[in-house]
MILUM-39362 format. One line per field, with one value per residue (C-alpha): residue number from 1; x, y, z. Coordinates in pm, 1 decimal, decimal comma, padded with zeros to 6 digits. Last residue first. Example, Ala and Ser with C-alpha at 12.3 -4.5 7.8 and 13.67 -1.06 7.14 Angstrom:
BEGIN
nr = 2|1
X = 01367,0|01230,0
Y = -00106,0|-00450,0
Z = 00714,0|00780,0
***
This chain:
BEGIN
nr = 292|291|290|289|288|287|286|285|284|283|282|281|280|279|278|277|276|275|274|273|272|271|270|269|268|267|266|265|264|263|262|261|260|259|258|257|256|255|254|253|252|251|250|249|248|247|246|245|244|243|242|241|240|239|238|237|236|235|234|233|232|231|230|229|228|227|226|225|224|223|222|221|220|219|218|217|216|215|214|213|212|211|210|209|208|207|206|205|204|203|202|201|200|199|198|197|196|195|194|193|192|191|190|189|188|187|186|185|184|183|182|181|180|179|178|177|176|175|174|173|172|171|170|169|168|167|166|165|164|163|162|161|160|159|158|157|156|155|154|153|152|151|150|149|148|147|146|145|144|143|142|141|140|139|138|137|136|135|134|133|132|131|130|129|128|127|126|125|124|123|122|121|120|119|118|117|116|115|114|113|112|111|110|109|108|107|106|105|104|103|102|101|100|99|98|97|96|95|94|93|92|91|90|89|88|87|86|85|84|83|82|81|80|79|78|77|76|75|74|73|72|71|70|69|68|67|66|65|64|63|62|61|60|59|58|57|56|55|54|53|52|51|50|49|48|47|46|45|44|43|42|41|40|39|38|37|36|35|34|33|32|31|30|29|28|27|26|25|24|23|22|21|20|19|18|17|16|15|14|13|12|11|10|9|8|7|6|5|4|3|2|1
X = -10936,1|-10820,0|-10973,7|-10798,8|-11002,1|-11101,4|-11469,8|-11686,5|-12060,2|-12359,9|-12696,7|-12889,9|-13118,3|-13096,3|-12886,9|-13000,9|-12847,7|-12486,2|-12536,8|-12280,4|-12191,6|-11818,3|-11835,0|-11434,9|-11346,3|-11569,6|-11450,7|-11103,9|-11179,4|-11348,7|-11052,3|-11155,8|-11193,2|-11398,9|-11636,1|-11550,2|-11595,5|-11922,0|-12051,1|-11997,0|-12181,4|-12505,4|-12640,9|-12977,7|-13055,0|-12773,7|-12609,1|-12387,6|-12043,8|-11782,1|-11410,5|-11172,9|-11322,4|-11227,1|-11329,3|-11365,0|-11135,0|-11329,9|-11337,1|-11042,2|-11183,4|-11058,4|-11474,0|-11496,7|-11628,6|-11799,3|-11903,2|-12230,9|-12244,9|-12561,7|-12662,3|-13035,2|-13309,1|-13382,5|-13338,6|-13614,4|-13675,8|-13365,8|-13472,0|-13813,6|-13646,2|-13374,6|-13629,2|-13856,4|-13572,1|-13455,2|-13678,2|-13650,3|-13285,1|-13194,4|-13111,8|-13175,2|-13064,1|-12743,9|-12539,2|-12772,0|-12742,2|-12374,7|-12374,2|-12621,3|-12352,5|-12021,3|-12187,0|-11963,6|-12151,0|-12102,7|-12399,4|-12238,0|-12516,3|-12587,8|-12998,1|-13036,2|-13395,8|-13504,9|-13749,7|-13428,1|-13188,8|-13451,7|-13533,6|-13167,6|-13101,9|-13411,6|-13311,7|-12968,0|-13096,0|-13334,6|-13106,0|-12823,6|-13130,4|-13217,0|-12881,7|-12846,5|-13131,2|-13537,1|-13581,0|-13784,1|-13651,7|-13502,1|-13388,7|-13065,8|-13043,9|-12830,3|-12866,7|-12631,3|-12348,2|-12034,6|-11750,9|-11692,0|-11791,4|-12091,2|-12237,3|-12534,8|-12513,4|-12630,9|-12844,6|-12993,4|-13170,5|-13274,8|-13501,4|-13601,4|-13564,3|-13285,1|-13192,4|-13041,7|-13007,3|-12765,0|-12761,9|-12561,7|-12571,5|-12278,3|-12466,9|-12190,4|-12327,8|-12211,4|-12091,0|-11740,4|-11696,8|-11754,5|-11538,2|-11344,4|-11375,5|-11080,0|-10983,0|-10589,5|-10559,0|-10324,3|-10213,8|-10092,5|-09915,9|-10044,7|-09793,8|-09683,0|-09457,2|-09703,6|-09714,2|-09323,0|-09364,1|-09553,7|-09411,8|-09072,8|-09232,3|-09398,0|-09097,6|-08976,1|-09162,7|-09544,5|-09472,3|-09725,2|-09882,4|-10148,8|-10292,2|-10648,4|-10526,9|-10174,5|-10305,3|-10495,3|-10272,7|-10014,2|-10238,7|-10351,0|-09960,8|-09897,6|-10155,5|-10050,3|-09728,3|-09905,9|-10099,4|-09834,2|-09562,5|-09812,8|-09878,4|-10227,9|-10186,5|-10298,2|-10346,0|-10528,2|-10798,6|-11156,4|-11079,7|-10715,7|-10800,3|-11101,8|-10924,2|-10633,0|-10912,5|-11055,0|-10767,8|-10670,3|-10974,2|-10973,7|-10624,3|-10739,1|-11052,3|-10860,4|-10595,5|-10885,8|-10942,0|-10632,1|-10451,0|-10704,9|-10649,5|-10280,6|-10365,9|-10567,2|-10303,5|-10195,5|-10514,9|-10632,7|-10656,3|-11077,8|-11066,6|-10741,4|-10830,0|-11225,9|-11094,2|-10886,5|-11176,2|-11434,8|-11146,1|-11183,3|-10831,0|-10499,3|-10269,1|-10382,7|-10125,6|-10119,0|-09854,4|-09807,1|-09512,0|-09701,5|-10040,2|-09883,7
Y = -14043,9|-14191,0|-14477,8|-14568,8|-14666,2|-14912,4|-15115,6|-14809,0|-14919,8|-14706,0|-14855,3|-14810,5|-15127,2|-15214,8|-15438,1|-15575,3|-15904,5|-15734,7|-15447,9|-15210,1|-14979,1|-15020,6|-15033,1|-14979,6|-15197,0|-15482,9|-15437,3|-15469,5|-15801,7|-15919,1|-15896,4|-15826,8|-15957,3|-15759,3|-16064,9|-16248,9|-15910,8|-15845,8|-16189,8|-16274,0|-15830,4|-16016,7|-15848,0|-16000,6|-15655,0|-15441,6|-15249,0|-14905,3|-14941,4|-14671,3|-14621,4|-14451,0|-14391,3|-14221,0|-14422,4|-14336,2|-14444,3|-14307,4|-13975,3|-13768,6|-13400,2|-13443,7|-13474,8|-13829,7|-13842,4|-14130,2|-14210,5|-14332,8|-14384,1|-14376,2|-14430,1|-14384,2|-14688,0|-14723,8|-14357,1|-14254,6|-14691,7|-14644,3|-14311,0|-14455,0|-14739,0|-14567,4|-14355,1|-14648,4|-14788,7|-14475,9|-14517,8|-14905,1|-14935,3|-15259,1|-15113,6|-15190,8|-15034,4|-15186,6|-14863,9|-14634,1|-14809,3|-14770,8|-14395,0|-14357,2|-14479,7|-14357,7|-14038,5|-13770,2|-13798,1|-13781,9|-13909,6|-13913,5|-13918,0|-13984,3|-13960,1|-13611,3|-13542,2|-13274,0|-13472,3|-13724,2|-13468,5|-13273,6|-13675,4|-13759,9|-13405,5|-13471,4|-13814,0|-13728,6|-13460,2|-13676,1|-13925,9|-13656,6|-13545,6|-13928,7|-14013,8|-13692,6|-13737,6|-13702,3|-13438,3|-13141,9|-12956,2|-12625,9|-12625,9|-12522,8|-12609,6|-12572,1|-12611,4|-12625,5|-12489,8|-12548,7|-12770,7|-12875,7|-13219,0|-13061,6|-12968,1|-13007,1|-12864,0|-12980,5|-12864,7|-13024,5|-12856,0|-12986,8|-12878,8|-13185,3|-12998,5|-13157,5|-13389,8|-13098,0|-13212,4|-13213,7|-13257,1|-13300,6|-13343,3|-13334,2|-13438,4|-13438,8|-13470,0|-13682,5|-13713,5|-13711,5|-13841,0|-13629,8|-13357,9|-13406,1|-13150,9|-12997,3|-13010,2|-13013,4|-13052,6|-12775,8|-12839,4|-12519,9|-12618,6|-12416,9|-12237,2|-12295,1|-12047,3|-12007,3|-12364,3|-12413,3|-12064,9|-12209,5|-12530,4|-12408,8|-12194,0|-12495,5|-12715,7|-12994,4|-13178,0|-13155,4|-13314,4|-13239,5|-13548,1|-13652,2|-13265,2|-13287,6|-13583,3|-13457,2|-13186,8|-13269,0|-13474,6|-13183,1|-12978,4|-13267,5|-13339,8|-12967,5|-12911,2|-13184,9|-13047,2|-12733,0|-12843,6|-13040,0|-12797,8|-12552,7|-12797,9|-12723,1|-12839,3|-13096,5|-13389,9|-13706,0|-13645,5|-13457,2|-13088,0|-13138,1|-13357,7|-13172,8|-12859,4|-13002,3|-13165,2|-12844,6|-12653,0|-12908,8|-12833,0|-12461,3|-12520,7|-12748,7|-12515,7|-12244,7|-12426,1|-12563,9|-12238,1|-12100,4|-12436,7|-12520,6|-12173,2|-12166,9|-12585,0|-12401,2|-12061,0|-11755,2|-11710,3|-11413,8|-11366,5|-11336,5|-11708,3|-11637,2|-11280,6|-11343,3|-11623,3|-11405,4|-11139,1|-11409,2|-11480,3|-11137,9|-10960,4|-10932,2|-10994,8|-11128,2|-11114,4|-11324,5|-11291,7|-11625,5|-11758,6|-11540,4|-11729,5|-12026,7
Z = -04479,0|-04825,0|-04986,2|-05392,5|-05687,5|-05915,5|-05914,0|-05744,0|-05744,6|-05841,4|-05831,5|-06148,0|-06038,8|-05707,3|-05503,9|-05150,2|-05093,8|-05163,8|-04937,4|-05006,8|-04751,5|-04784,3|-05147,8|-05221,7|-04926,2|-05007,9|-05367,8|-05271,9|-05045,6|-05332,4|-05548,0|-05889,6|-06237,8|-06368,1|-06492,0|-06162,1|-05930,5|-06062,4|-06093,2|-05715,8|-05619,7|-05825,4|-06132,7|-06241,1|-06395,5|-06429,2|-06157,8|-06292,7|-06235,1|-06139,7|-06241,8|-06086,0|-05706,6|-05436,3|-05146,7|-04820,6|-04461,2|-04199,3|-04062,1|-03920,8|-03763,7|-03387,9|-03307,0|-03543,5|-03884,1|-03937,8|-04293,3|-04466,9|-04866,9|-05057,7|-05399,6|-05341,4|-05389,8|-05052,0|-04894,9|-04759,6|-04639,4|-04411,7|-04273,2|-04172,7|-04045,5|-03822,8|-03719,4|-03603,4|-03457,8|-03251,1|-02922,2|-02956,2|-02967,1|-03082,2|-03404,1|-03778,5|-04149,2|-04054,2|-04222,7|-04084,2|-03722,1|-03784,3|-03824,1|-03558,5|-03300,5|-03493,7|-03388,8|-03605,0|-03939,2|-04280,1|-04548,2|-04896,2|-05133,9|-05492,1|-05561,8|-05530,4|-05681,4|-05413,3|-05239,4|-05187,6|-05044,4|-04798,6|-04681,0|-04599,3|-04423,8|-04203,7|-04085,2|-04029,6|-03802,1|-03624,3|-03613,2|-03444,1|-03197,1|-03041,2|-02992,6|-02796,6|-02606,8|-02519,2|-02794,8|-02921,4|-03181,6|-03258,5|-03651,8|-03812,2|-04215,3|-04492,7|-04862,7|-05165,4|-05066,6|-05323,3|-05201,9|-05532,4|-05460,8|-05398,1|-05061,6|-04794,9|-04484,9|-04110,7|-03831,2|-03508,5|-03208,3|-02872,8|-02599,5|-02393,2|-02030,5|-01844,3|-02129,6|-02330,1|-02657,3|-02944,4|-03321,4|-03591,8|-03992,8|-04292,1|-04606,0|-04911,4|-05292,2|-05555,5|-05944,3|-05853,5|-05487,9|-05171,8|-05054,8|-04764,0|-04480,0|-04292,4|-03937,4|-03855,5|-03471,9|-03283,0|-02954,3|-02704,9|-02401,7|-02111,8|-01885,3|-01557,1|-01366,5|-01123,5|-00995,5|-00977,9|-00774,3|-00545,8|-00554,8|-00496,9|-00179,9|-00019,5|-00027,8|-00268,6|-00525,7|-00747,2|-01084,2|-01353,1|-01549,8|-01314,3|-01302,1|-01112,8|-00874,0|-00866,3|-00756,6|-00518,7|-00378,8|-00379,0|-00176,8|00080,7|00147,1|00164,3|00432,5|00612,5|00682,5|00744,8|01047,6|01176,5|01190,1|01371,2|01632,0|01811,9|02190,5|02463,8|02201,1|02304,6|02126,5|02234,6|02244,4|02135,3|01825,5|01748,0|01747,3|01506,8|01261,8|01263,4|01192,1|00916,2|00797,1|00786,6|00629,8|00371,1|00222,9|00213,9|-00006,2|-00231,3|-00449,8|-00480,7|-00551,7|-00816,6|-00990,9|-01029,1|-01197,7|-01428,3|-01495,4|-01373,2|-01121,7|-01056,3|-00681,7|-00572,3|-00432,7|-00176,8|-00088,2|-00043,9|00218,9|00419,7|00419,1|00547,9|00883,4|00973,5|00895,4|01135,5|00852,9|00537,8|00307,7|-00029,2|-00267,4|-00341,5|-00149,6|00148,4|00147,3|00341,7
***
């Protein structure tokens, strides 16, 4: 079975015919999977075989057997690993079938948005290895130029992932308010901590006090929370026209009657508006369009 792909091992030690299959270089992923398990089949076919005679109802190994089987565990395997590939016709077409594979490249566009006139961008993460509670989170701060304002990469201490992307959010959002930036876009890629920001609550009693603490930072701030997911998309935003400041006794239902609006417009222009909740000097878009 070696000799479709190259591999000779004539009248060898049974540990030197293994080294030749697992030290080839493979040609591609699904090259290297049948290098790798092929051994493995044969010496348990063989066994299977020797078992069969020794304490079956065979009287003698059959060659045709053996390898038959051997393809029908290879191209399970394979199509296991490698659903999409095909795996037909005899050993040597899938050999070279196998070799001639090559990987189709994808390319994702990734680019950052910049935040809304008269705001600044927080873009936190953070990651944790739950093995040994070493973590570390980071994240930038930006205009809506795309200037840098401040960045930051910090080793922690933390019990999860979850746990490390609020800390991070949690540090960004207190750097921006002890340094007088009261307009904030807060991006981040756990849709997770991203709504527990937005609720202001979770369930989850290890991050709750965070999400409190982070909550009661930035009470008072102009703040808008995004998810931006891993393939570099984020949720729809708004880019606003025309901004309102809050008044006292302004309610979001006298808003939208005295600018005549569509509340489900304004909903989607303020998405993190809380209506029960407004403050003095907050900012609220009343035209504009959301993009992604």
């Amino acid at each position: 079975m070696g000799a479709p792909l190259g591999i000779s091992h004539n009248h060898i030690p049974i540990r030197a015919v293994l080294q030749k299959w697992w030290s080839v270089k493979p040609k591609n992923r699904v090259h290297k999977l049948l290098l790798h398990s092929i051994p493995v089949i044969i010496c348990w076919e063989i066994w299977k075989s020797w078992n069969a005679c020794r304490y079956g109802d065979r009287t003698s190994f059959s060659q045709y057997h053996m390898i038959k089987q051997c393809i029908w565990n290879i191209k399970a395997v394979i199509n296991d690993s490698f659903p999409s590939i095909e795996i037909n016709g005899n050993w040597i077409n899938i050999c070279d079938k196998i070799e001639s594979l090559c990987p189709v490249i994808k390319c994702t566009t990734v680019y950052w948005k910049s935040p809304a006139r008269g705001m600044i961008k927080l873009n936190t993460d953070g990651s944790s290895i739950s093995t040994n509670g070493k973590a570390g989170i980071g994240g930038v701060v930006s205009n809506e130029q795309g200037d840098f304002i401040m960045g930051f990469s910090i080793p922690v201490n933390s019990s999860s992932n979850n746990h490390a992307k609020m800390e991070a959010a949690s540090f960004g959002s207190n750097w921006c308010i002890q340094n007088g930036f009261t307009n904030i876009h807060i991006e981040l890629d756990s849709l997770l901590i991203t709504e527990m920001l937005i609720k202001k609550d979770t369930k989850n009693m290890k991050l709750k006090h965070m999400v409190k603490a982070t909550s009661n930072t930035l009470r008072g701030a102009n703040v808008i929370f995004t998810h931006s997911s891993n393939n570099g998309t984020s949720q729809a935003i708004p880019t606003c026209r025309r901004v309102y400041n809050v008044d006292t006794g302004d309610t979001c239902d006298n808003i939208i009657e005295f600018f005549n609006l569509k509340a489900e417009d304004f909903s989607s222009l303020n998405p993190n508006l809380n209506c029960d909740d407004l403050f003095l000097g907050e900012y609220l878009c009343l035209n504009g369009t959301l993009s992604t």
